[in-house]
C-alpha positions as CSV (number, residue, x, y, z in Angstrom):
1,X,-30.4,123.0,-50.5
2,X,-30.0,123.2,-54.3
3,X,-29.5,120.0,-55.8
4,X,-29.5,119.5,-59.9
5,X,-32.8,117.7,-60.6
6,X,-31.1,115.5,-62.9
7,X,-29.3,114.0,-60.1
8,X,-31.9,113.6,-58.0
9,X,-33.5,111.3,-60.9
10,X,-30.8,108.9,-61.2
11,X,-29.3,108.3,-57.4
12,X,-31.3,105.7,-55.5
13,X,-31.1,104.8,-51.7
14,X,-27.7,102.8,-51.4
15,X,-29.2,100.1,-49.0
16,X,-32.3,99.2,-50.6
17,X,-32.0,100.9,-54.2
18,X,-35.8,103.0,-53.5
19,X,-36.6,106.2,-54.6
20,X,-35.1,109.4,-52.5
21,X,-37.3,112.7,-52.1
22,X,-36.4,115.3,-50.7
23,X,-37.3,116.3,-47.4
24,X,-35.8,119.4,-45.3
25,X,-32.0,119.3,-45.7
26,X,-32.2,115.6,-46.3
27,X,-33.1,112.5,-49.0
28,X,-35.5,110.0,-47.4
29,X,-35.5,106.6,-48.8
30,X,-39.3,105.9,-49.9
31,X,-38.5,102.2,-49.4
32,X,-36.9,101.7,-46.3
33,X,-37.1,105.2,-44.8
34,X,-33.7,105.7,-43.9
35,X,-32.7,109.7,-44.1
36,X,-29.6,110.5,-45.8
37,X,-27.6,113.9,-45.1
38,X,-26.8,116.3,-47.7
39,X,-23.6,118.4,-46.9
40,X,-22.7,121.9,-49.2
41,X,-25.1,120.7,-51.4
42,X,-23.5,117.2,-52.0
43,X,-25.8,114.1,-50.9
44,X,-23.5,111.5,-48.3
45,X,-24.8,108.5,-49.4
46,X,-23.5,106.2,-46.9
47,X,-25.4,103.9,-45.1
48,X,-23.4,104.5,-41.9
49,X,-24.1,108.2,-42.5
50,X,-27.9,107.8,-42.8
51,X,-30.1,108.1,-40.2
52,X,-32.9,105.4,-39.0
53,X,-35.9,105.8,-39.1
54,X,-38.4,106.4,-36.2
């Protein structure tokens, strides 16, 4: 995955507005934990797209 550090400083988690990190070929939220998909290098940020924790 190869995503511009200067995005990743700027977008937050869309459901609870924490910090993402990135993890594997996903952003997990640091607040609520939910795991967001990134696709071709382009982060879905859609709640309904995320996955839950646990």
């Amino acid at each position: 995955m190869n995503l511009d550090p200067a995005l990743l400083e700027i977008i937050v988690c869309p459901a609870c507005h924490g910090d993402l990190v990135v993890t594997g070929e996903e952003l997990v939220c640091q607040g609520c934990g939910l795991a967001y998909p990134v696709r071709d290098d382009i982060p879905v940020l859609l709640v309904d797209e995320a996955r839950r924790p646990g």
